[in-house]
N, C-alpha and C positions, 0 to 999 in steps of 0.2 A: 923567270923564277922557277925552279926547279921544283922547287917544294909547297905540297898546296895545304901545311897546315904551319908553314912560318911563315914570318913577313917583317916588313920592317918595323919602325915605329911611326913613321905615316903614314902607311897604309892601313896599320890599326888604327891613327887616329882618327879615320875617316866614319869607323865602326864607334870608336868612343863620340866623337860629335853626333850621330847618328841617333845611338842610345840615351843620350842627353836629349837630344829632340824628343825622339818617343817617349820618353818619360816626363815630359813637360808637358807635351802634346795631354797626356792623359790624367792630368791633377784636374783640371775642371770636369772632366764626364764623371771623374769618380766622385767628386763633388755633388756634381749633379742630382746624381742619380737617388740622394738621399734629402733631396732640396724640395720643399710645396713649390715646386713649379711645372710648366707644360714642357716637356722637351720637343715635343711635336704633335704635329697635328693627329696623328693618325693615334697617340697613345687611349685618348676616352675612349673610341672607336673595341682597340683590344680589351680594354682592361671592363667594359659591358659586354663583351662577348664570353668571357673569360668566365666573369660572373655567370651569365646564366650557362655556362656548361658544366660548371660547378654545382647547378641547382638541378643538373639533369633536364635542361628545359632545349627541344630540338632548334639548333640553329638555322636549319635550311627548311624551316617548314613554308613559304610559301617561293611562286616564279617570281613573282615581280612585289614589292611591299616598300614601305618605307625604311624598314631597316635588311641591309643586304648585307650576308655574309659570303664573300668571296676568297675565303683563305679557306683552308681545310681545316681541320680538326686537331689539331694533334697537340699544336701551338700552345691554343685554349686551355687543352685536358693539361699540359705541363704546367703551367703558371696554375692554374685551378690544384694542380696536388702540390706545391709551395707553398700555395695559401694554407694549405690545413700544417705546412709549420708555424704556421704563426704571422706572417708575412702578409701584406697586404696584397692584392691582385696586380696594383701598380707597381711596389718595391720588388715582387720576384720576378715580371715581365722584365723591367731592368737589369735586375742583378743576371737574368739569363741573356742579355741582353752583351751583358758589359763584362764578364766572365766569356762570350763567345767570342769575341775581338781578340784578346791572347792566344786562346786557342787555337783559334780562324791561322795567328800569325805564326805560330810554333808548329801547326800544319805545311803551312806555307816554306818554313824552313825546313822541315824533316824532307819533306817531297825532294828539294834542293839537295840537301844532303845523300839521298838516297839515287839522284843523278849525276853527283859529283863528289861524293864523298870528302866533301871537303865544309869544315865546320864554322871555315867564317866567313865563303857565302850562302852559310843556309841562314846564319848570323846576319849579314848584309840583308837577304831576304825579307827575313822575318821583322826586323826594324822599319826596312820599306814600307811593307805594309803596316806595318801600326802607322807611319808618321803619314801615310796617304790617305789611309782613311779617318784617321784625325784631323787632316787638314780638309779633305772634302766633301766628308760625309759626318760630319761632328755632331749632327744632330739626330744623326742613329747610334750613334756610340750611350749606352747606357740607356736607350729609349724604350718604352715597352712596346719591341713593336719583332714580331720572330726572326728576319731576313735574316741578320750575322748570327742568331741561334741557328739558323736552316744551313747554313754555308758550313758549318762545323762537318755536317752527316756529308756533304759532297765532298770536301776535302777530304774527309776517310776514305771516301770511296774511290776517289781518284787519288789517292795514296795508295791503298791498296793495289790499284791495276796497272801503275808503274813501278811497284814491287817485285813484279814478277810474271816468268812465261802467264797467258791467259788461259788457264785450268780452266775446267765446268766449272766447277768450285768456287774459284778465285771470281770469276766473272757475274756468279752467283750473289757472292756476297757484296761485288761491288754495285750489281745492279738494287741489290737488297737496302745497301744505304744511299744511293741517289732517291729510292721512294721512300724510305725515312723523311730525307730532307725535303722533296714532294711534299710531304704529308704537313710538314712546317710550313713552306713556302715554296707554291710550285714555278714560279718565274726563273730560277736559275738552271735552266735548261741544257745552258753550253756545256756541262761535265757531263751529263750521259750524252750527248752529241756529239762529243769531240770523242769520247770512248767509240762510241757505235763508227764514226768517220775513220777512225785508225783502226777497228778490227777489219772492214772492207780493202786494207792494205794488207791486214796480218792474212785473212784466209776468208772462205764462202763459210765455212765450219762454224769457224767462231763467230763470225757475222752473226747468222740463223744464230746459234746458241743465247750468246747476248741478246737479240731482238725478241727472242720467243720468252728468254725469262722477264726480259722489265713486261712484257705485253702481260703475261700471267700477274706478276708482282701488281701493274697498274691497275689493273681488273676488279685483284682483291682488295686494292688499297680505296677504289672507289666505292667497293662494296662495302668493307668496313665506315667509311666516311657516311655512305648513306643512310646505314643502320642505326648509326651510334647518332648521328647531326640529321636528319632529317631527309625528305623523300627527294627535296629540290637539290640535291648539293651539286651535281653535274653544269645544272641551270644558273646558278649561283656563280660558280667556278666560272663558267663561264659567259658572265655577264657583260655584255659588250658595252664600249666607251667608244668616247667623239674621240678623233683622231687626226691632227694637222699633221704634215709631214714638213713642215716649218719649221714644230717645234722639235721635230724630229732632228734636224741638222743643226738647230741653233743650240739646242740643250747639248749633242753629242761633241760640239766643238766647244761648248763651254765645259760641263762635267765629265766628258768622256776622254776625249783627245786634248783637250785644253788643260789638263790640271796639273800635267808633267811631259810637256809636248817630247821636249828630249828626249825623256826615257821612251815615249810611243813611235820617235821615228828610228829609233835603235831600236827598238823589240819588233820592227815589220823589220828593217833587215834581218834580223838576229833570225826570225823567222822562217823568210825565205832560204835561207842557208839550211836551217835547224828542218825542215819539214822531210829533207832528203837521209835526216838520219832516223833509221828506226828508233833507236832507244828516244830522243826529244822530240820524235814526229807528232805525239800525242799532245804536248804541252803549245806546239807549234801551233797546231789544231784549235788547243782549246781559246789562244790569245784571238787568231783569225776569227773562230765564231763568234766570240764574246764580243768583237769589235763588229761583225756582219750584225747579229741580234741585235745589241746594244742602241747601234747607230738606227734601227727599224722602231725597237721598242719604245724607245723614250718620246713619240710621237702622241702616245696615249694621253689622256687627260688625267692629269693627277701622277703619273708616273713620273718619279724624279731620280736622282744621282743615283738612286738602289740599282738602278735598271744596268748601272757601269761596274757592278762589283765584281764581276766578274772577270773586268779586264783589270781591274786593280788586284786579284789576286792571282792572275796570272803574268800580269807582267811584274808584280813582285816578283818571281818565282823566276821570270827571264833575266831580269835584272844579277838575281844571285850567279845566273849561270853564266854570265856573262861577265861578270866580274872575277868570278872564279879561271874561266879564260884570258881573260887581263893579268890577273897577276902568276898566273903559270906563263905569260908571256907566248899565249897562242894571238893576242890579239896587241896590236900597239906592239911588236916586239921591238919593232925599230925607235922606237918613241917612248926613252924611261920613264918619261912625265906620265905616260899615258896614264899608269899605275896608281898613281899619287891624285893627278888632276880630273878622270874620269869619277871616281866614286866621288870628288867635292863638286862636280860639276850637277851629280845627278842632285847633291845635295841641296844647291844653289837653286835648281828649280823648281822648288819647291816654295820659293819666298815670294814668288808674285800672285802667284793663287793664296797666300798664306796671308797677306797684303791686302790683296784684294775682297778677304771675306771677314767673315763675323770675328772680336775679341778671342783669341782662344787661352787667353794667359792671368797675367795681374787685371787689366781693368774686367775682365769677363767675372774672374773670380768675384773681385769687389765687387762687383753690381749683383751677384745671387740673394744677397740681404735683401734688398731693395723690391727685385723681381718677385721672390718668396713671399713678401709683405703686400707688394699689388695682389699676384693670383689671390692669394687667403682672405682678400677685402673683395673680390669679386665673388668668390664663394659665398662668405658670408649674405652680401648682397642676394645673390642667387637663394640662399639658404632660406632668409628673410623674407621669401616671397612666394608663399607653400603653392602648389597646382603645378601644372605640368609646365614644361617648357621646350623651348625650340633653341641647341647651342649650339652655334658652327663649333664654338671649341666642346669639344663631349667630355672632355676629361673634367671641365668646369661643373658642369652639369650630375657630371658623374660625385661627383664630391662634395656636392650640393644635393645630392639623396633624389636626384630628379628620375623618375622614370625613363625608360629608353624607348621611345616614340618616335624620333626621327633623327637619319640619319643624312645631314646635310650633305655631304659630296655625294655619293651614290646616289640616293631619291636626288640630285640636282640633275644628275649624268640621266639618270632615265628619265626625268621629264623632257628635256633637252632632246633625247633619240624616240620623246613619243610615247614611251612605251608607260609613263605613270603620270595620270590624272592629276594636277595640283589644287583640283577646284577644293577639297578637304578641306586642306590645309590653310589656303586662300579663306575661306568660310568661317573658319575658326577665327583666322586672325580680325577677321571684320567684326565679330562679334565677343572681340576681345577677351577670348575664352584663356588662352597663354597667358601666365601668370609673368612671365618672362622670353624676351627674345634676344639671347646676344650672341653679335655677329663682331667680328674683329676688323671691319671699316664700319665708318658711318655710311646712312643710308644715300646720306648728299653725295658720297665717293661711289659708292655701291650704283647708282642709277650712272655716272657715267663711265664706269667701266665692265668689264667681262668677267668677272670672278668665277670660276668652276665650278666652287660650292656652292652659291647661292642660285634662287631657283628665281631668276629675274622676275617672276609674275606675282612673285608678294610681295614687291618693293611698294607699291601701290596703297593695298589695304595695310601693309607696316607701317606705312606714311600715314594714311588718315587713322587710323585707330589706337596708336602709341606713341610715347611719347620717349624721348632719351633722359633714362636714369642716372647713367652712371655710365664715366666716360672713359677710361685709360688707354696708352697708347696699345693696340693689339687688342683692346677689347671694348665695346661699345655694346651696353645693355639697356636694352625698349621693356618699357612695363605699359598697360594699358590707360590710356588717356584718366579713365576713369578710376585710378588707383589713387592712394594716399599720401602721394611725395608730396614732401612740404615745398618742392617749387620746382615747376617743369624749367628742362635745360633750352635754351635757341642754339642755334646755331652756330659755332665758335666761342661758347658761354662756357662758363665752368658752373661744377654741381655741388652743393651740399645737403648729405642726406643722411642723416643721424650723426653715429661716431664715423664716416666716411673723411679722406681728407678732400679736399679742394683737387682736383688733374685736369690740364689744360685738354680741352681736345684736338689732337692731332687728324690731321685727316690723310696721311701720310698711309699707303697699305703696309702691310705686314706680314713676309713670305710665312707660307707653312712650314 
């Protein structure tokens, strides 16, 4: 095909079925995101931090404590000056949350356009990525939680540096918004990486240049962090987790390599060809790293599909260029089908991951009535029961007016590597001081399995000291033996406790 801004009428309709998908893809996150319910785990976690740096209270004031903050700063302060719109801590984490996903993908195609001038596979691109991470990461789409807010500030910057010759300037500003996006979420690493890998081809000049500004830039971005957030933030930041390398290759072939195999073994060729041209050497780079980190990172405990977004938005972005080669007929030229059959193809693989995982459509929808109506009877319960508490889900707790006392995954992770004391907490709970304790298995699942968040050494005095309140699937709340329920639960029983309804208990886990 001669011309790379006409086409036929099938080859647009590959782009119309596409845009139909991501606009489908995206009626339940928007939904979501204005729903009483949990979208993830990690959302209480932000939306208590958020609060107290909104209250001017230091987030990294101690090394080691029960509550750890290991994100930086910056995150916090945003959603903290949304709230003084009006907005709730929760609703603006989201809306920046769910606002960054378009952006993230209209990034994602200008980049495209700007290495191929060509408008509908920056189109092609940018749909990509909405419909990939709608299918694989759905449960960050609209969550209050910074990652796709942080992804925004690298995509500018790695827009920026394939814009044009690499200036002081230009290198300047690009190294200026990768620690922006730092300062949100420092795990996406690969865009100043793959920048720093391609100046070491372009020249020794621009190497040095680059290196000495992020070094400056990171220096003062720590120093800003620690002044504003507290003495520990270095410590914090870098607080170390358990690490399988199991889970490492079994997560990276399910959420990394697994979720659009096809498109990943066309983008390692696409690659090896593409690394030997200057102008896409950079983008070549950044899919390589993201797949080398990626494949490394997700070994962490607690680290999940976030740890791959960076090959979702890079191999968006090879996909466009690669189609864009197809239908100029540099690629398939001998094979007119190629044209037609290769964009339904990449479309096609996307239905067995899509398949394979959570509701994302009609029954998802319908069931948010239902869902909305559990969380706000867990609350109230929660509400109903003044004194501090202990919530694997924080968001519950949070919404529940509960103080921020502990923080189950982290205080699990350091007790686990040694480094935090649980006898406290253990102590408290035998003398039934927690007003509340709810964890999202029962205790009976909890003692024989491995859960991350829980700090196996209170299953014990949880057991002898409390009893189960109040039962639902994803969430199971302990009140103290010695509290006022009008009739403790056994084992596989169901519960009535005021205006509560009757819910069977499940003993089935429940991913974060």
């Amino acid at each position: 095909m001669s011309s790379t801004t006409d086409g036929s009428a099938s080859e647009w309709g590959s782009l119309i079925l596409f845009a139909l998908l991501a606009a489908a893809l995206m009626v339940y996150p928007i939904l979501r995101v204005f729903s009483a319910v949990e979208v993830s785990y990690n959302e209480g976690w932000n939306v208590y931090n958020a609060a107290a740096a909104d209250q001017g209270l230091p987030l990294y004031k101690q090394k080691i404590g029960w509550t750890t903050v290991n994100y930086p700063v910056l995150s916090f302060y945003a959603v903290a000056w949304l709230h003084q719109t009006g907005l709730s801590y929760l609703t603006a984490g989201r809306i920046l949350s769910l606002v960054s996903l378009p952006l993230s993908c209209l990034l994602v195609g200008i980049v495209v356009w700007r290495l191929s001038h060509d408008w509908r596979s920056a189109l092609f691109s940018g749909l990509f990525c909405s419909a990939v991470f709608c299918i694989a990461a759905n449960d960050y789409i609209g969550a209050a939680d910074p990652q796709i807010f942080a992804q925004v500030f690298f995509l500018c910057g790695f827009l920026l540096y394939i814009s044009g010759t690499p200036s002081f300037w230009r290198l300047a500003l690009t190294a200026l918004l990768f620690v922006l996006g730092g300062s949100i979420k420092h795990n996406l690493i690969e865009f100043p990486l793959a920048v720093l890998i391609d100046l070491a081809f372009v020249g020794r000049k621009k190497f040095l240049q680059y290196l000495s500004i992020s070094i400056v830039l990171l220096c003062a971005t720590i120093y800003i962090n620690t002044t504003v957030g507290g003495p520990f933030f270095v410590s914090n930041i870098l607080s170390p987790r358990l690490y399988s390398l199991k889970k490492a290759i079994l997560q990276f072939l399910e959420y990394g390599f697994g979720i659009v195999p096809l498109a990943m073994i066309a983008a390692l060729i696409w690659s090896a060809t593409a690394i030997k041209d200057k102008k896409l050497r950079v983008l070549a780079i950044l899919f390589l790293a993201s797949m080398f980190v990626g494949s490394l990172s997700g070994g962490g405990i607690g680290v999940w599909v976030n740890s791959y977004f960076d090959i979702y938005l890079s191999l968006a972005m090879i996909t466009g260029l690669m189609m864009h080669q197809i239908w100029r007929g540099e690629i398939g030229s001998r094979h007119p089908w190629a044209a037609h059959a290769i964009p339904m193809a990449l479309i096609i693989c996307f239905v067995p991951t899509w398949l394979a995982g959570p509701p994302l459509f009609y029954k998802a929808i319908a069931a948010l009535s239902q869902k909305q109506s559990q969380f706000q009877s867990e609350v109230a319960f929660l509400r109903a029961h003044p004194g501090p508490a202990f919530c694997e889900s924080l968001l519950r707790c949070y919404e529940a007016g509960k103080a921020y006392e502990y923080d189950p995954f982290n205080s699990a992770n350091l007790v686990r590597l040694g480094k935090l004391d649980p006898s406290n907490l253990i102590n408290r709970l035998n003398r039934g001081e927690l007003s509340t304790v709810q964890l999202c298995c029962s205790i009976d699942f909890l003692e024989q399995d491995d859960d991350p968040a829980i700090i196996r050494q209170i299953l014990p005095a949880l057991d002898a000291s409390y009893r189960l309140g109040l039962a639902h699937d994803g969430c199971y709340i302990y009140v103290p033996k010695n509290s006022d329920l009008s009739r403790s639960v056994g084992k596989g029983g169901t519960l009535r406790h005021r205006s509560l309804i009757n819910s069977p208990i499940n003993n089935s886990p429940i991913p974060a």
